[in-house]
N, C-alpha and C positions, 0 to 999 in steps of 0.2 A: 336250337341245337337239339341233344336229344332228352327225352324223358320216355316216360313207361307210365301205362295206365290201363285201364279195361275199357272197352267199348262201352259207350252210354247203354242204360236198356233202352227198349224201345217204347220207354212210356212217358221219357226224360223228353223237352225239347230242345230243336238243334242246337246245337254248340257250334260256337265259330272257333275256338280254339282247336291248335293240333295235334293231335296223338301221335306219338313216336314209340313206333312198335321194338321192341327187338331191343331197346337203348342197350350199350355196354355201360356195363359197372364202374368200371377202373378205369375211364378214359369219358371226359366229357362229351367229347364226338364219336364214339362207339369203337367196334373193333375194324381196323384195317380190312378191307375189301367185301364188307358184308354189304346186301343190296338189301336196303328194307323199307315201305313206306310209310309214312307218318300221315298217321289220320286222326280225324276228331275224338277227343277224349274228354278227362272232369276239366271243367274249367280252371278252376283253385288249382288243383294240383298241379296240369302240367305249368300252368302262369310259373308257379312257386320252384320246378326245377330249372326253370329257363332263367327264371331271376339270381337263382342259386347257382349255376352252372356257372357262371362270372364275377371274375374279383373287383372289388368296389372301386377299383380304380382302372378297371377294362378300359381299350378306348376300342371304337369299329371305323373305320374309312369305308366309304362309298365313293371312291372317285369319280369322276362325271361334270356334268354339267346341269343335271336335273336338279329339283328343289329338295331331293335327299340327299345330294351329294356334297359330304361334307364328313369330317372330324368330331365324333361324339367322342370326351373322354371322360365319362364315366359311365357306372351299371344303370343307375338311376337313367340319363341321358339316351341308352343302350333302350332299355325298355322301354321307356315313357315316348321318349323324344322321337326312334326312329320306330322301333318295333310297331310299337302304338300307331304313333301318325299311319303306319300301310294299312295297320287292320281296318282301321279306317274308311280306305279306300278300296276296299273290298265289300263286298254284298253278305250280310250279317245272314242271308239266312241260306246260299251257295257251302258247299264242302271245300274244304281248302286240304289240300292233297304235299306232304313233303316226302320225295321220295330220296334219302340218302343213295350215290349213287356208288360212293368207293371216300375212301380216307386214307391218307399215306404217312405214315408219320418217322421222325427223324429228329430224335429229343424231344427237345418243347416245342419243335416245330412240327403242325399239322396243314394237310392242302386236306379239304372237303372237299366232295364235289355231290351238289342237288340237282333236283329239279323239281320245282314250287310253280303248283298249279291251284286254280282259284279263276273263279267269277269274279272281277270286277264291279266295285259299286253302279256303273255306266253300262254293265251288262256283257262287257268285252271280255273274251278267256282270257285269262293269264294262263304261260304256260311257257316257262323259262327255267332255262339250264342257267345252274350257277356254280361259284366257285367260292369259296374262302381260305385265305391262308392264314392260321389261324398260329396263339403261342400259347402254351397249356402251363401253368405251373402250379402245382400244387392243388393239383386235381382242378382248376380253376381257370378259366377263357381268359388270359389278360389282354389278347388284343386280334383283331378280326380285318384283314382287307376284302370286301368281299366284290368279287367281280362276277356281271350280268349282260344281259345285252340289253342296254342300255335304250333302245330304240323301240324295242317290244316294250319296256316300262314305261318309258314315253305315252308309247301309242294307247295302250289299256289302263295306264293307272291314273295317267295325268290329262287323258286327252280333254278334259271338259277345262284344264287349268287355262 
């Protein structure tokens, strides 16, 4: 989701974690229609708003049929279980690029819309449009459906599975 951070200097080594430039204040997912990309930043910190950005008893769906598609319903489950398991599968020393594309909100209801780009542990781009419908309360993510294309995750994150 979003966070704010400075760019490493350039003496620090690569970070696999993501920088999310621009983050809004007052809204976990930023301000409505703002186009901004998220790039590598401190590691601790952004970990610590992404953790913070959801309530402890968040749940995220991943519909599908892949080995992530499933019902997380917790924060703890959120980070460790799903978040976790992808960074994973990604190439620890590749840039992982999130570009927020637009956000539309209607109460506590928010639609995202990304696109998360990244090298693959296996060496294959990733490089998918995504979506979440997401529910805000109290300044806090309680629950995420997040839709991909399913076939491109297949192909680059799992092909070795």
């Amino acid at each position: 989701m979003t966070t704010s951070s400075a760019e490493s200097p350039s003496n620090d080594p690569p970070s696999r974690d993501v920088h999310h430039e621009g983050a809004g204040k007052e809204h976990p997912l930023g301000p409505q229609g703002r186009r901004r990309p998220l790039r590598r930043g401190r590691p601790r910190r952004d970990a610590q708003v992404v953790i913070d950005s959801f309530a402890e008893d968040a749940r995220w769906l991943y519909p599908g049929s892949l080995p992530i598609s499933l019902l997380r319903d917790s924060r703890e489950a959120i980070v460790n279980d799903f978040l976790g398991s992808m960074s994973r599968r990604l190439d620890p020393t590749a840039q992982v690029v999130i570009e927020l594309i637009n956000t539309f909100a209607d109460g506590e209801q928010v639609l995202a819309e990304w696109i998360s780009k990244a090298t693959a542990a296996n060496g294959a781009v990733y490089d998918n449009n995504c979506a979440g419908v997401c529910t805000v309360r109290d300044a806090k993510i309680t629950s995420v459906t997040q839709y991909a294309d399913s076939h491109h995750v297949a192909a680059t994150l799992f092909a070795q599975d």
